[in-house]
FITI-488448 format. One line per field, with one value per residue: residue number from 1; residue in one letter; x, y, z of N, C-alpha, C, O, CB in turn. Coordinates in nm, 2 decimals. Each point is the difference from the previous one (the first is absolute). Glycine has a CB too. Layout:
// FITI-488448
n: c(NUM / ...)
res: c(a / ...)
n.xx: c(X / ...)
n.yy: c(Y / ...)
n.zz: c(Z / ...)
ca.xx: c(X / ...)
ca.yy: c(Y / ...)
ca.zz: c(Z / ...)
c.xx: c(X / ...)
c.yy: c(Y / ...)
c.zz: c(Z / ...)
o.xx: c(X / ...)
o.yy: c(Y / ...)
o.zz: c(Z / ...)
cb.xx: c(X / ...)
cb.yy: c(Y / ...)
cb.zz: c(Z / ...)
This chain:
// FITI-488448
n: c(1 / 2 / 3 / 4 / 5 / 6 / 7 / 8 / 9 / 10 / 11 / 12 / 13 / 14 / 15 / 16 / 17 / 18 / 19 / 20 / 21 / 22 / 23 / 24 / 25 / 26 / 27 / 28 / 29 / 30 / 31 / 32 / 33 / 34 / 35 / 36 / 37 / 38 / 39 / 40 / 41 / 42 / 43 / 44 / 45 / 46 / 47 / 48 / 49 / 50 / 51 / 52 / 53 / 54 / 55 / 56 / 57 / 58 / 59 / 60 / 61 / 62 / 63 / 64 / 65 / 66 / 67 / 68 / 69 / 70 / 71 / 72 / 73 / 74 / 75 / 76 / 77 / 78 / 79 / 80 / 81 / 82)
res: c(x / x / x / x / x / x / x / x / x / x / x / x / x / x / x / x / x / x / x / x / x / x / x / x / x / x / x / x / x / x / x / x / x / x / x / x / x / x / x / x / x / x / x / x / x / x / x / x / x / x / x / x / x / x / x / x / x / x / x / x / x / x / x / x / x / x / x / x / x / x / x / x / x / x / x / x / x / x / x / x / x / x)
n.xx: c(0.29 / -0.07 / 0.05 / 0.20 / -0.33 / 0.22 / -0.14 / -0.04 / -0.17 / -0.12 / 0.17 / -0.27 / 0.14 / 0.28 / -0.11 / -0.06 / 0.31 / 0.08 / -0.22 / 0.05 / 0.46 / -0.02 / 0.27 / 0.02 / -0.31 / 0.04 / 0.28 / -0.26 / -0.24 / 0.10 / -0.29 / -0.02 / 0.15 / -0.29 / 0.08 / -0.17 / 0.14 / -0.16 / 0.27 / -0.09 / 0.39 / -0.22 / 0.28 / -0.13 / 0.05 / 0.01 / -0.37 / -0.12 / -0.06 / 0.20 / -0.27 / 0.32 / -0.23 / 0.17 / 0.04 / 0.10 / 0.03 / 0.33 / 0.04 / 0.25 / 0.06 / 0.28 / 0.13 / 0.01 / -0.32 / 0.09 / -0.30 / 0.00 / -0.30 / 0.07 / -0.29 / 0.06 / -0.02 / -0.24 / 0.06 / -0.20 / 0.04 / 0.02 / -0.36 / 0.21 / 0.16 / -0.05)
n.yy: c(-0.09 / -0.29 / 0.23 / -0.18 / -0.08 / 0.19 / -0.08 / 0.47 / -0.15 / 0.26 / -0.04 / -0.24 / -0.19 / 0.03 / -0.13 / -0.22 / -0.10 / 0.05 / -0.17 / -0.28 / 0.00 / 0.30 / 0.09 / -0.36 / 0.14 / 0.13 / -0.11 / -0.22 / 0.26 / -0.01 / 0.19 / -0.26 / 0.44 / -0.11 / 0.24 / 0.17 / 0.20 / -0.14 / -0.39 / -0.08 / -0.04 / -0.31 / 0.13 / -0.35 / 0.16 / -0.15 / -0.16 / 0.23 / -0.04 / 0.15 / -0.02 / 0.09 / 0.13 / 0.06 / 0.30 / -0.11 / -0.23 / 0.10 / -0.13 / 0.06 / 0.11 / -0.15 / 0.22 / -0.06 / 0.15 / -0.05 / 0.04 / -0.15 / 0.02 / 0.06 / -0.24 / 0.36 / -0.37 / 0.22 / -0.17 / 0.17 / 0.14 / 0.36 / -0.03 / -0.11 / 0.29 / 0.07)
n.zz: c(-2.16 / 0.20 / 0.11 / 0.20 / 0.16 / 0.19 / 0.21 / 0.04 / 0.25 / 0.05 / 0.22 / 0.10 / -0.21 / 0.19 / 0.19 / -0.12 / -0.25 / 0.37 / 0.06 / -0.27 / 0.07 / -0.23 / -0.07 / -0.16 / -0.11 / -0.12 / -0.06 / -0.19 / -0.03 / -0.46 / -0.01 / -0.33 / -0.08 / 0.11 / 0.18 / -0.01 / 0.30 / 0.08 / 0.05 / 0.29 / -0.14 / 0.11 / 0.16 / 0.08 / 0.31 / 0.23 / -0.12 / -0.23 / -0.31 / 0.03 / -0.25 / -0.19 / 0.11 / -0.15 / 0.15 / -0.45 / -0.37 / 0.02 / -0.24 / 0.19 / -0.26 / 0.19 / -0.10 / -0.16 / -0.08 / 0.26 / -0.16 / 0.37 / -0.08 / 0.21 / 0.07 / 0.13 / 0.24 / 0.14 / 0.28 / 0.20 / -0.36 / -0.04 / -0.29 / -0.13 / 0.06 / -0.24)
ca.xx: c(0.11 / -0.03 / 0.07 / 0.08 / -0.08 / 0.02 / -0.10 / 0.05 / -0.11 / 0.01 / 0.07 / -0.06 / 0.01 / 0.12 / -0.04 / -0.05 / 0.09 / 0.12 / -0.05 / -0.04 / 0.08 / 0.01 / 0.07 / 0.09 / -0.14 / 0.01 / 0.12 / -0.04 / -0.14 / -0.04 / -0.14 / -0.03 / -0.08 / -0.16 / -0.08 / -0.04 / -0.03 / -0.12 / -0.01 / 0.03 / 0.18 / 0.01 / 0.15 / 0.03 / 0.11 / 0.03 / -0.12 / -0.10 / 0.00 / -0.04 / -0.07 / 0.05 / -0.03 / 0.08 / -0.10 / 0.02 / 0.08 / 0.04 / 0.12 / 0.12 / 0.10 / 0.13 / 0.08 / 0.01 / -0.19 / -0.07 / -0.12 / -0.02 / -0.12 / 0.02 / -0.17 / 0.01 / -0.08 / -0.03 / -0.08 / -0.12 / -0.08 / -0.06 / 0.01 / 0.09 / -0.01 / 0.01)
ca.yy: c(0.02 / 0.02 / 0.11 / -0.06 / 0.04 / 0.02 / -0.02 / 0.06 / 0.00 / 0.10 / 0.01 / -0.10 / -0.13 / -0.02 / -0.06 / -0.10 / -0.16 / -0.02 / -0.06 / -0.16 / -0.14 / 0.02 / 0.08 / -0.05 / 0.04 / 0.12 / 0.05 / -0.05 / -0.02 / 0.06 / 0.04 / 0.00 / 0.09 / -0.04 / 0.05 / 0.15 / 0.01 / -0.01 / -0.15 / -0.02 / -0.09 / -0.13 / -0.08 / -0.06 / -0.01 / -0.14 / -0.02 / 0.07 / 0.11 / 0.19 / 0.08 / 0.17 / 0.04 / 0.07 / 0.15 / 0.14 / -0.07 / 0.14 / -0.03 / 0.08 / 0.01 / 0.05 / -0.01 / -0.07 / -0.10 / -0.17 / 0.01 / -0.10 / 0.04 / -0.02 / -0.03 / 0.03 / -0.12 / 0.09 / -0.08 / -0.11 / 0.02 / 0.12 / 0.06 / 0.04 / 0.13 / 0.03)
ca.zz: c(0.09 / 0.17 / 0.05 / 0.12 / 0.12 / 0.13 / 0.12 / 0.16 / 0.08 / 0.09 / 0.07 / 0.09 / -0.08 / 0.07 / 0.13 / 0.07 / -0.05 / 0.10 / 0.14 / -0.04 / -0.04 / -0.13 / -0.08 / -0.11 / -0.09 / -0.11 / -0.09 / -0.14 / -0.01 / -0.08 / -0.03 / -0.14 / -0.04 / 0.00 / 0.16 / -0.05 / 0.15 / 0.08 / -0.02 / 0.19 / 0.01 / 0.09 / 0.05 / 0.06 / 0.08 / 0.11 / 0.03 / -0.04 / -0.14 / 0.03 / -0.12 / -0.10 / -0.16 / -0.04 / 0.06 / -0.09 / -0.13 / -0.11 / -0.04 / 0.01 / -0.13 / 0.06 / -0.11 / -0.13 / -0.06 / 0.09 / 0.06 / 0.10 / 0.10 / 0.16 / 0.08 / 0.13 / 0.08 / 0.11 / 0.06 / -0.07 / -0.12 / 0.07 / -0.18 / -0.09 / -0.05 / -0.11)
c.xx: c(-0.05 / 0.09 / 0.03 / -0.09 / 0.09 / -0.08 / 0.08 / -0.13 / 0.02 / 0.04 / -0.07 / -0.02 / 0.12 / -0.01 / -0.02 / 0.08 / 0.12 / -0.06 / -0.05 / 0.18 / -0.01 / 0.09 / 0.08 / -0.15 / -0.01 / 0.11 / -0.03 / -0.15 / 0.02 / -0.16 / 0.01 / -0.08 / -0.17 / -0.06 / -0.03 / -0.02 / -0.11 / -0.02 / 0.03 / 0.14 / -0.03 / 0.15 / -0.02 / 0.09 / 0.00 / -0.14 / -0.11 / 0.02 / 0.03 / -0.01 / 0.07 / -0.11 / 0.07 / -0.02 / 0.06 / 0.15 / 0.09 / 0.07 / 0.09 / 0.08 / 0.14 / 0.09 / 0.02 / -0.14 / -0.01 / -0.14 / -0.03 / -0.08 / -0.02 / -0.16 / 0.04 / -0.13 / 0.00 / -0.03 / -0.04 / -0.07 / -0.11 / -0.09 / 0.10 / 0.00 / 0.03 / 0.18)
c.yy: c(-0.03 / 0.07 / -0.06 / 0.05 / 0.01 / 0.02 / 0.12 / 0.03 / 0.09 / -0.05 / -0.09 / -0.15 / -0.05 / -0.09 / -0.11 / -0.16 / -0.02 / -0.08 / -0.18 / -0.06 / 0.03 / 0.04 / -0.10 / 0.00 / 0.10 / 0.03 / -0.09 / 0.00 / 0.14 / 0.05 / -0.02 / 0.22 / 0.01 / 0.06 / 0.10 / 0.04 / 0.00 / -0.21 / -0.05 / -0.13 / -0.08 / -0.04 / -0.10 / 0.04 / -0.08 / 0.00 / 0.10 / 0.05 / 0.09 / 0.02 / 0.16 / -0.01 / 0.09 / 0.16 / 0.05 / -0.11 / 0.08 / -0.07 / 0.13 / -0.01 / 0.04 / 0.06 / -0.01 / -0.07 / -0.07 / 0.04 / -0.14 / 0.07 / -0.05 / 0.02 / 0.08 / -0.15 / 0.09 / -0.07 / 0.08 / 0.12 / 0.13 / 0.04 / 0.04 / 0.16 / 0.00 / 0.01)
c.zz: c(0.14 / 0.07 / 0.11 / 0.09 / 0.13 / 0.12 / 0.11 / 0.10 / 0.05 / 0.11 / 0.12 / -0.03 / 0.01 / 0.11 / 0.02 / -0.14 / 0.11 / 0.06 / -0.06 / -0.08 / -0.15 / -0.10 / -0.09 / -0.13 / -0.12 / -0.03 / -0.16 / -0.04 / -0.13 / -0.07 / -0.17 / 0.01 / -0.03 / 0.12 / 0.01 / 0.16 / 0.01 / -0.02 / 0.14 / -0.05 / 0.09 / 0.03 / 0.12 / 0.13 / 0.14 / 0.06 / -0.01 / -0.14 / 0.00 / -0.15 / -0.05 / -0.01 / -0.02 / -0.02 / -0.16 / -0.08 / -0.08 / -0.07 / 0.02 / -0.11 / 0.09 / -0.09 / -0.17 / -0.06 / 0.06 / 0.03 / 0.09 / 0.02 / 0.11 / 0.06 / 0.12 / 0.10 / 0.10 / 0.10 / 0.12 / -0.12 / 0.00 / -0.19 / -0.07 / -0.07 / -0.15 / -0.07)
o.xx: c(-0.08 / 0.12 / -0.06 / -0.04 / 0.08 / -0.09 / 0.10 / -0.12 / 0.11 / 0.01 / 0.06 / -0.04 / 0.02 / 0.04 / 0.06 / 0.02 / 0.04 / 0.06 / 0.03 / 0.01 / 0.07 / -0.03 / 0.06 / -0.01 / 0.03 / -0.02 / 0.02 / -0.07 / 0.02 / -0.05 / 0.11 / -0.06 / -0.05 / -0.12 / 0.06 / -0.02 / -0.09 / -0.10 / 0.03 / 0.00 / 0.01 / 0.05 / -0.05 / 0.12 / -0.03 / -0.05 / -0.09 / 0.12 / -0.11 / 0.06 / -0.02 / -0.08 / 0.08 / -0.08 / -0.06 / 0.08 / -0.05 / 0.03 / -0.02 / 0.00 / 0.00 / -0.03 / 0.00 / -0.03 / -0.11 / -0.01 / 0.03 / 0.00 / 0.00 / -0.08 / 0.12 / -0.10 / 0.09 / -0.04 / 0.06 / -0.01 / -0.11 / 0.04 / 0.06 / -0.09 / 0.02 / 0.03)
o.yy: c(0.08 / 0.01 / -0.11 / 0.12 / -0.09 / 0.08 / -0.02 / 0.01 / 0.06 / -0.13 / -0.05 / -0.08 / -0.11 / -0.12 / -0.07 / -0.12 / -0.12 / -0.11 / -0.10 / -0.12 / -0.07 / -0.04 / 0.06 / 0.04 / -0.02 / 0.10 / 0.04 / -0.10 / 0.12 / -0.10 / 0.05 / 0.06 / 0.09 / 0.02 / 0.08 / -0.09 / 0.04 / -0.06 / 0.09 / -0.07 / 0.08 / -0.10 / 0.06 / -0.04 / -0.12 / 0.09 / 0.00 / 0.04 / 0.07 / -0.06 / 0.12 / -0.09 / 0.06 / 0.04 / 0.09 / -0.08 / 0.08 / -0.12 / 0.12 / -0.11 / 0.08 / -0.01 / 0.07 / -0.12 / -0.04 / 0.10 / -0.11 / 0.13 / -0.12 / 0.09 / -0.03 / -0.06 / 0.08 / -0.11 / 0.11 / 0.12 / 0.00 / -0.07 / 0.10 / 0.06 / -0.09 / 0.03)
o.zz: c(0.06 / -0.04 / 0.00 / -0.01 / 0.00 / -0.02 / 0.07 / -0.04 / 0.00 / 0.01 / 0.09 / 0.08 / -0.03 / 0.00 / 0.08 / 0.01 / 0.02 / 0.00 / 0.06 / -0.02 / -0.08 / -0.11 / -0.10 / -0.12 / -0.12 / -0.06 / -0.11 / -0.03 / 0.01 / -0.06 / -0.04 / 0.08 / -0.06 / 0.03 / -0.07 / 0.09 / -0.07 / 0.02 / 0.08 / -0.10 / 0.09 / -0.06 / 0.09 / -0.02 / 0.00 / 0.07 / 0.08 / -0.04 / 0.03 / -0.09 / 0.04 / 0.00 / 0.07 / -0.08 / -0.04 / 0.04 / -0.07 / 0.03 / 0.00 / -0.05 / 0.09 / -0.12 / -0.10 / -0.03 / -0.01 / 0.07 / -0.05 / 0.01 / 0.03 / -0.01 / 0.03 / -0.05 / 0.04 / -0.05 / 0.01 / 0.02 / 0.05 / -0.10 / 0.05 / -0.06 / -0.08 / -0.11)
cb.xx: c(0.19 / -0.21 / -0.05 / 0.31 / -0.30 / 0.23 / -0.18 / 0.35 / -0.15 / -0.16 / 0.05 / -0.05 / -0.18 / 0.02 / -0.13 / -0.32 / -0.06 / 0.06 / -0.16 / -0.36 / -0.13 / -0.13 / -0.05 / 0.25 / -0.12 / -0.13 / 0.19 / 0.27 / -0.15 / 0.27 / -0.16 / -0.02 / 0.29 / 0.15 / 0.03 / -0.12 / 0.24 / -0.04 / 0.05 / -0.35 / 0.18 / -0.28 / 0.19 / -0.19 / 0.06 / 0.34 / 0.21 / -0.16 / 0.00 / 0.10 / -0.22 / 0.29 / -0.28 / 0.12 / 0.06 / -0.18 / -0.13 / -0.01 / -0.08 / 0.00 / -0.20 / 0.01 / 0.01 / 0.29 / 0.07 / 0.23 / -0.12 / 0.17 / -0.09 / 0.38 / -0.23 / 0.17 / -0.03 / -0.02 / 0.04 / -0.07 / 0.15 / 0.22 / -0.23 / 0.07 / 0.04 / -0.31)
cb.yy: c(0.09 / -0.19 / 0.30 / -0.12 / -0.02 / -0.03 / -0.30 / 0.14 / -0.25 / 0.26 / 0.28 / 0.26 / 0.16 / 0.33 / 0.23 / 0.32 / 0.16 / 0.29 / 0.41 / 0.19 / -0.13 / 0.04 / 0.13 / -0.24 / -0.01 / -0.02 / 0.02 / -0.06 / -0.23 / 0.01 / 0.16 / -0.46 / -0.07 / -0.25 / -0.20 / 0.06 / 0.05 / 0.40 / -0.11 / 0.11 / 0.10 / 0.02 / 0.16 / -0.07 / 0.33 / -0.07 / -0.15 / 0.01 / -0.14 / 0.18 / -0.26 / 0.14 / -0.11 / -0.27 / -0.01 / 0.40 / -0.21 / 0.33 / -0.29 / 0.09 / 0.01 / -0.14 / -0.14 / 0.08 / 0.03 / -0.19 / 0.28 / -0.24 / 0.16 / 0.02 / -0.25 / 0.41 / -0.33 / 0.28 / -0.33 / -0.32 / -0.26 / 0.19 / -0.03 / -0.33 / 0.17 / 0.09)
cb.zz: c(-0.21 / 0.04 / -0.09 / -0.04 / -0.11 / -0.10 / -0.12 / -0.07 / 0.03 / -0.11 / -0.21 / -0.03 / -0.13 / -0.07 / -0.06 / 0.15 / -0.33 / 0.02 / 0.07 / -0.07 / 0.28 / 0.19 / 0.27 / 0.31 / 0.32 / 0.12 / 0.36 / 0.07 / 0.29 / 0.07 / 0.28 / -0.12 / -0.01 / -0.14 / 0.18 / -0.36 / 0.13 / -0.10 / -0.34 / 0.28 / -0.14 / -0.04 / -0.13 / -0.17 / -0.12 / 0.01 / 0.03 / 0.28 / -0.09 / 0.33 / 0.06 / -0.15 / -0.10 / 0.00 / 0.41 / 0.18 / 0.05 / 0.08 / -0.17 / 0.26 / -0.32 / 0.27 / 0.30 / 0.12 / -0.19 / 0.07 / -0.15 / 0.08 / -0.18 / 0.03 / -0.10 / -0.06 / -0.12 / -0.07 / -0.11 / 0.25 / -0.09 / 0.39 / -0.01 / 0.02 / 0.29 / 0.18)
């Protein structure tokens, strides 16, 4: 079963995709379940690279069993939590 990925950011990985032009980006920016935290994410933005990583990995069950695993993206790139 592959499971549906979703991309959320903290609140400083918010910030600065605003500032690079990034947010149509990450709304299509799908992660493969291979990725793991503490991985660093390369987005392209206006004349510079900015660097995720990925601070923290879960799964959500809703409702109706749906299961989505959701990457949390941190920036700039701090240790990954637990």
């Amino acid at each position: 079963m592959r499971l549906k990925t979703i991309i959320e950011l903290t609140s400083a990985a918010r910030r600065k995709a605003g500032l690079a032009g990034l947010e149509a980006q990450l709304d299509r920016l799908s992660l493969g379940e291979w990725a793991r935290k503490g991985d660093f994410v390369e987005l392209a933005g206006r004349g510079e690279t900015i660097v995720f990583m990925i601070r923290a990995r879960r799964i959500r069950v809703d409702a109706n069993d749906v299961q989505t695993l959701v990457f949390e993206l941190d920036h700039p790139p701090r240790p990954a939590v637990r």
